[in-house]
One Martini backbone bead per residue (centre of mass of N, CA, C, O) as a GRO file, in nm:
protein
  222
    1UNK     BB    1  -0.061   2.235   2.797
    2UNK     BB    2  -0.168   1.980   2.960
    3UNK     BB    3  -0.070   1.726   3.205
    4UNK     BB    4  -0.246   1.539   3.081
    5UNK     BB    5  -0.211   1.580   2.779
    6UNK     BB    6   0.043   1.501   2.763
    7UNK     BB    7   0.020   1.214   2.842
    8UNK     BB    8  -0.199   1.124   2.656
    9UNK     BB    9   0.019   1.190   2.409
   10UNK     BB   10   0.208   0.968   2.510
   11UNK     BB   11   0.021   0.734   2.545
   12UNK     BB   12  -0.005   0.724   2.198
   13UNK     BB   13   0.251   0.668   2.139
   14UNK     BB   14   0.331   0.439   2.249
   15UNK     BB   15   0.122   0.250   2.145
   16UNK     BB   16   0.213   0.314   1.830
   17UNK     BB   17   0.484   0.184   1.873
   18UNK     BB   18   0.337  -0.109   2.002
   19UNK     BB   19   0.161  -0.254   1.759
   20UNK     BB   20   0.416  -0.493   1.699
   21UNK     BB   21   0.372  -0.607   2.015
   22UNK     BB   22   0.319  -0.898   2.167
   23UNK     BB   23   0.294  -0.780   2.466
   24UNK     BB   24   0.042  -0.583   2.359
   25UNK     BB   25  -0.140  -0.750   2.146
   26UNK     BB   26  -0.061  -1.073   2.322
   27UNK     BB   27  -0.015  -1.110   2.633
   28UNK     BB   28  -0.151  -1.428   2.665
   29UNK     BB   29  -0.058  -1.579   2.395
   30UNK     BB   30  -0.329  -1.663   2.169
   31UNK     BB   31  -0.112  -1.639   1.924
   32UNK     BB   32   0.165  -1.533   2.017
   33UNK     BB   33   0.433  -1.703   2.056
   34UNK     BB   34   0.725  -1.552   2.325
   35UNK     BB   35   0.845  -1.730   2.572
   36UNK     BB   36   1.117  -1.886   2.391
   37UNK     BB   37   1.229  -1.611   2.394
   38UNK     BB   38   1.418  -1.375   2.426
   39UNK     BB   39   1.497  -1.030   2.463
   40UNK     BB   40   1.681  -1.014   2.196
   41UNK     BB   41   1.509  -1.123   1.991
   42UNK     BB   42   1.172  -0.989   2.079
   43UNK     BB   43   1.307  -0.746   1.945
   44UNK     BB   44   1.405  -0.756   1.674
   45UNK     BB   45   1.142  -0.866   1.571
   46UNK     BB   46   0.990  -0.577   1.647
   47UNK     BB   47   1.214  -0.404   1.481
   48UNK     BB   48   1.105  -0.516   1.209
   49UNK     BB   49   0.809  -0.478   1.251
   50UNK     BB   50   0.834  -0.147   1.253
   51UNK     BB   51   0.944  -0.110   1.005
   52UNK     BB   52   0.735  -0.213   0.808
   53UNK     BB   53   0.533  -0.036   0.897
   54UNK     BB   54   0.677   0.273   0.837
   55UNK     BB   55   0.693   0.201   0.526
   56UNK     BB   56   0.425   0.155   0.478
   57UNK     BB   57   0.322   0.446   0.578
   58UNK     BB   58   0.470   0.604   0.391
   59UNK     BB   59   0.396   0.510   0.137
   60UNK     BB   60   0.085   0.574   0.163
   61UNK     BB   61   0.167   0.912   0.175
   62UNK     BB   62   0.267   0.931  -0.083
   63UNK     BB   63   0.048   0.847  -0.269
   64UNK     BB   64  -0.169   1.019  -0.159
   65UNK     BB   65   0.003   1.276  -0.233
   66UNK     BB   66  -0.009   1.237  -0.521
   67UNK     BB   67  -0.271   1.204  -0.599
   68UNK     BB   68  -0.378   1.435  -0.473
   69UNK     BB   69  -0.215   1.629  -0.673
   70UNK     BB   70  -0.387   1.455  -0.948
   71UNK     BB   71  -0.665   1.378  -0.873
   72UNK     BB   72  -0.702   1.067  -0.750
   73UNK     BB   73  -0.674   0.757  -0.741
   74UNK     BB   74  -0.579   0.412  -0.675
   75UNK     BB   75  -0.684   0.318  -0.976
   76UNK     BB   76  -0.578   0.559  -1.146
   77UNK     BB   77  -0.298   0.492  -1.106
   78UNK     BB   78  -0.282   0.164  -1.176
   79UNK     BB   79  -0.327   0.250  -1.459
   80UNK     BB   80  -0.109   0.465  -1.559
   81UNK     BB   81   0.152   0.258  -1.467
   82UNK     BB   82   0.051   0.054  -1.697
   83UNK     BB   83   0.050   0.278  -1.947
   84UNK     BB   84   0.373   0.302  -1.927
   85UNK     BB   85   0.467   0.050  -1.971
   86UNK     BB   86   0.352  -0.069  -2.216
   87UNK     BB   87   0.472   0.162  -2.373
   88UNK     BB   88   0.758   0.111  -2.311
   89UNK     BB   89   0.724  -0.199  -2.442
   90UNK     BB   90   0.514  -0.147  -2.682
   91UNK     BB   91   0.225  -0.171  -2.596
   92UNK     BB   92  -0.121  -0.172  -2.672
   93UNK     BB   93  -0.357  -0.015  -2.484
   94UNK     BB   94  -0.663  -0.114  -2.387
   95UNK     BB   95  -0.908  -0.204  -2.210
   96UNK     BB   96  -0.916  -0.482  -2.169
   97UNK     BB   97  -0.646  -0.485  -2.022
   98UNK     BB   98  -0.721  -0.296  -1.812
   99UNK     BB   99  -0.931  -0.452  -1.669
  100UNK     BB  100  -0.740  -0.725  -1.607
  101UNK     BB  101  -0.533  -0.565  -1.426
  102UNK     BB  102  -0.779  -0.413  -1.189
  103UNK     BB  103  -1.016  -0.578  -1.151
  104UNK     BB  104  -1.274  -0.474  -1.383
  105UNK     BB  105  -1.508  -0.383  -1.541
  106UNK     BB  106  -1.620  -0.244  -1.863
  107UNK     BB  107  -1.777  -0.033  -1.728
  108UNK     BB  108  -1.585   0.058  -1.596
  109UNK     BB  109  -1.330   0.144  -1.754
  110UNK     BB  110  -1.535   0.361  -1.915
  111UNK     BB  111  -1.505   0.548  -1.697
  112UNK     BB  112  -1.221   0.570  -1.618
  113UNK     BB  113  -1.132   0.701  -1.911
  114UNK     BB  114  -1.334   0.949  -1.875
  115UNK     BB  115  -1.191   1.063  -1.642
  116UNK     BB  116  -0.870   1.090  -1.742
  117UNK     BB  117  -0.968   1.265  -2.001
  118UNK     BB  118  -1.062   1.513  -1.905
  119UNK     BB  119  -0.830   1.572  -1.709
  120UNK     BB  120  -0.566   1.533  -1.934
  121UNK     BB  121  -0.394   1.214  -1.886
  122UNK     BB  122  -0.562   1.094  -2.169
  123UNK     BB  123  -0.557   0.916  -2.520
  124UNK     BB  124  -0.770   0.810  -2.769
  125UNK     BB  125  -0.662   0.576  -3.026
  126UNK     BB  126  -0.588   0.412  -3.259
  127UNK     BB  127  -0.541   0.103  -3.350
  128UNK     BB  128  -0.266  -0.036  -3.549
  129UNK     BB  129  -0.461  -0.337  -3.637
  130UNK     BB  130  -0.734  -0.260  -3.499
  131UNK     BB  131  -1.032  -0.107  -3.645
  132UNK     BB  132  -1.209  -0.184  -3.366
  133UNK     BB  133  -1.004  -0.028  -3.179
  134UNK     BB  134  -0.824   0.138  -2.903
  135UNK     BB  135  -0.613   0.313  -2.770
  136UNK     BB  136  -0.403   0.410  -2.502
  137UNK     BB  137  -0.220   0.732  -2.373
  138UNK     BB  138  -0.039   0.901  -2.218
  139UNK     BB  139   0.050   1.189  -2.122
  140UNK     BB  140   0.327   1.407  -2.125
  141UNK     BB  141   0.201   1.565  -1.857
  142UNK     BB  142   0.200   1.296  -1.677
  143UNK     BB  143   0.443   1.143  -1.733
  144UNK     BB  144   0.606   1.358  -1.588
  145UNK     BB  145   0.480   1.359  -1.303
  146UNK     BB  146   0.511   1.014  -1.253
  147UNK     BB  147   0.810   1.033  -1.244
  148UNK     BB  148   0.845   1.256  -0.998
  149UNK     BB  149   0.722   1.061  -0.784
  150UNK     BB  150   0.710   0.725  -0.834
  151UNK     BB  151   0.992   0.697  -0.993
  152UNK     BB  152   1.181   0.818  -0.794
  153UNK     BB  153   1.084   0.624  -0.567
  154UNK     BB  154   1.207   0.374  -0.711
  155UNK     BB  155   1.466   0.409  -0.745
  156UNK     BB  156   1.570   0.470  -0.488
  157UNK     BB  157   1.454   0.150  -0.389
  158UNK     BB  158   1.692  -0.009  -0.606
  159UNK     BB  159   1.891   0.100  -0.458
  160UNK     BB  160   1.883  -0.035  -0.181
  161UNK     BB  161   1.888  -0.314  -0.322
  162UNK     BB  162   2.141  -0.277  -0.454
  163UNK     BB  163   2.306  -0.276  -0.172
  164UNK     BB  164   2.275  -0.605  -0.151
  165UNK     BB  165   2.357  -0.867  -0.076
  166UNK     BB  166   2.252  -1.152  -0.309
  167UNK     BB  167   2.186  -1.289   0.007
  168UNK     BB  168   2.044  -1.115   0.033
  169UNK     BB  169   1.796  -1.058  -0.126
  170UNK     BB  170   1.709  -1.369  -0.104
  171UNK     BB  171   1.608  -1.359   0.188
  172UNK     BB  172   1.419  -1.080   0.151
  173UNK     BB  173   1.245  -1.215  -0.052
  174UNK     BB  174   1.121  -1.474   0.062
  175UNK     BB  175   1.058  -1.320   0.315
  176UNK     BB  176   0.802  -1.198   0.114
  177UNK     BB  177   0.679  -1.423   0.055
  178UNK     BB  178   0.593  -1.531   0.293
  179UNK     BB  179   0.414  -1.317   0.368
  180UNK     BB  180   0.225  -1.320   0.136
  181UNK     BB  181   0.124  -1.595   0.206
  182UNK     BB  182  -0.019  -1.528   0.462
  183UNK     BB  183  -0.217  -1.316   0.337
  184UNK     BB  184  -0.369  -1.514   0.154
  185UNK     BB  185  -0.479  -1.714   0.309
  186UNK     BB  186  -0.620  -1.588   0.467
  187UNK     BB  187  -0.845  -1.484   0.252
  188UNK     BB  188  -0.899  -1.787   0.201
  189UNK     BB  189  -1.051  -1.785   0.453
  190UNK     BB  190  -1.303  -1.816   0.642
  191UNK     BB  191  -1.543  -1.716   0.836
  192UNK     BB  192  -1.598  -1.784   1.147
  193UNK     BB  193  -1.849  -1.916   1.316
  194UNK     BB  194  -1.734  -1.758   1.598
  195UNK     BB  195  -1.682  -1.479   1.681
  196UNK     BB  196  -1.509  -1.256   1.835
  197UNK     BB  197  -1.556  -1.097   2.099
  198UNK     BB  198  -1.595  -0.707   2.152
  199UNK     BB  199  -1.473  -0.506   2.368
  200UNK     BB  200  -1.553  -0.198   2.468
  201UNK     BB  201  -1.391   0.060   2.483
  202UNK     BB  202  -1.287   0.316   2.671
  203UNK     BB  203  -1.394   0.682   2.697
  204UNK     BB  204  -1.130   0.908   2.569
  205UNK     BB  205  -1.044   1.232   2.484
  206UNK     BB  206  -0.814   1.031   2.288
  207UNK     BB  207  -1.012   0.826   2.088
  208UNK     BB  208  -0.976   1.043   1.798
  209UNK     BB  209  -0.656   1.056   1.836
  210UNK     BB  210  -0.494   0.973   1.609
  211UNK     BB  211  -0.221   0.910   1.393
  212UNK     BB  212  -0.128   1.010   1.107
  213UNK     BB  213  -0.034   0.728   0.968
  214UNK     BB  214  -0.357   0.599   1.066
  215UNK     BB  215  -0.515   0.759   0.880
  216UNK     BB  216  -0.442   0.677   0.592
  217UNK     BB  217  -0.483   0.538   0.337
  218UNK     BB  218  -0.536   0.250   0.160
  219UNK     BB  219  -0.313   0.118   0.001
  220UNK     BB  220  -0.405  -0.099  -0.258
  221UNK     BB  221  -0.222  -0.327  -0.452
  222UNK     BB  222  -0.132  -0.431  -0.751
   0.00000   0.00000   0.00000
């Protein structure tokens, strides 16, 4: 590798490690004022930043690989999971009840429960009180999958809120829930009668080198 190379992808590592910081995406401090912190504030505040981002991308990583591996998608995936909490609760589930949980037509719900059939994920049966209905079941080789990739990261990280003491715990809870409020609301905002204009990156030979945590799929929850 040649030494400009490796500058290149030097400086592609720092860039990606600096995209929570606000002095690299928001110099001017056009949208976040931090000129009132110290500098041992606004690195904390970073290095929380950074965590969130890493594990944000970790789990990405792996729903993808899980996904990758069981030829899924997130859809399928988000339905799976909720066929599975169901039935450890003994609740019957329909389709009308997945297509509520997925937010998808009943006609979506029925393309996607054939193609989980056919792959033997789930299973059809009659539903135990209305003969008018059938109800959905996971295969006993998929729940079994299920639990060996997304079960024990989830146990995992149960164990780690459990290492929390209490009063951490409700600042953590808090401290997500307001995360999640910011970014409701943003989605609920129109958008801008005049967008920022972007101006165009100059073009260089790393310009389409992303980091690989950056290329993974959004996995979006539900």
């Amino acid at each position: 590798m040649t030494p400009a190379r490796d500058d290149a992808h030097s400086d592609a590592r720092r860039i990606s490690a600096s995209l929570t910081d606000p002095r690299i995406i928001d110099p001017r401090q056009e949208l976040v004022r931090h000129d009132d912190l110290s500098e041992e504030e606004l690195a904390q505040i970073v290095r929380l930043l950074a965590a969130m981002r890493e594990w944000r991308d970790a789990d990405q990583r792996l729903s993808f690989a899980s996904r990758t591996h069981m030829k899924l998608n997130e859809t399928d995936m988000r339905a799976l999971r909720y066929i599975i909490a169901s039935m450890n609760s003994g609740v019957p589930v329909t389709a009308g009840a997945l297509s509520d949980h997925l937010h998808i037509s009943t006609a979506s719900t029925t393309k996607l429960l054939d193609r989980l059939e056919r792959a033997g994920h789930v299973e059809r049966r009659p539903h135990p009180t209305d003969r008018r209905a059938v109800t959905v079941e996971i295969t006993p080789e998929t729940h079994r999958e299920v639990r060996r990739t997304m079960g024990l990261q989830h146990a995992r990280r149960f164990e780690v809120v459990r290492s929390l003491s209490p009063k951490d715990r409700e600042t953590v809870t808090r401290f997500l829930q307001d995360l999640s409020a910011t970014t409701l609301a943003q989605a609920a905002e129109p958008l801008a009668a005049e967008p920022l204009q972007e101006q165009p990156l100059p073009a260089t030979p790393e310009s389409t080198a992303l980091p690989a945590a950056e290329t993974a799929p959004d996995a979006s929850r539900g």
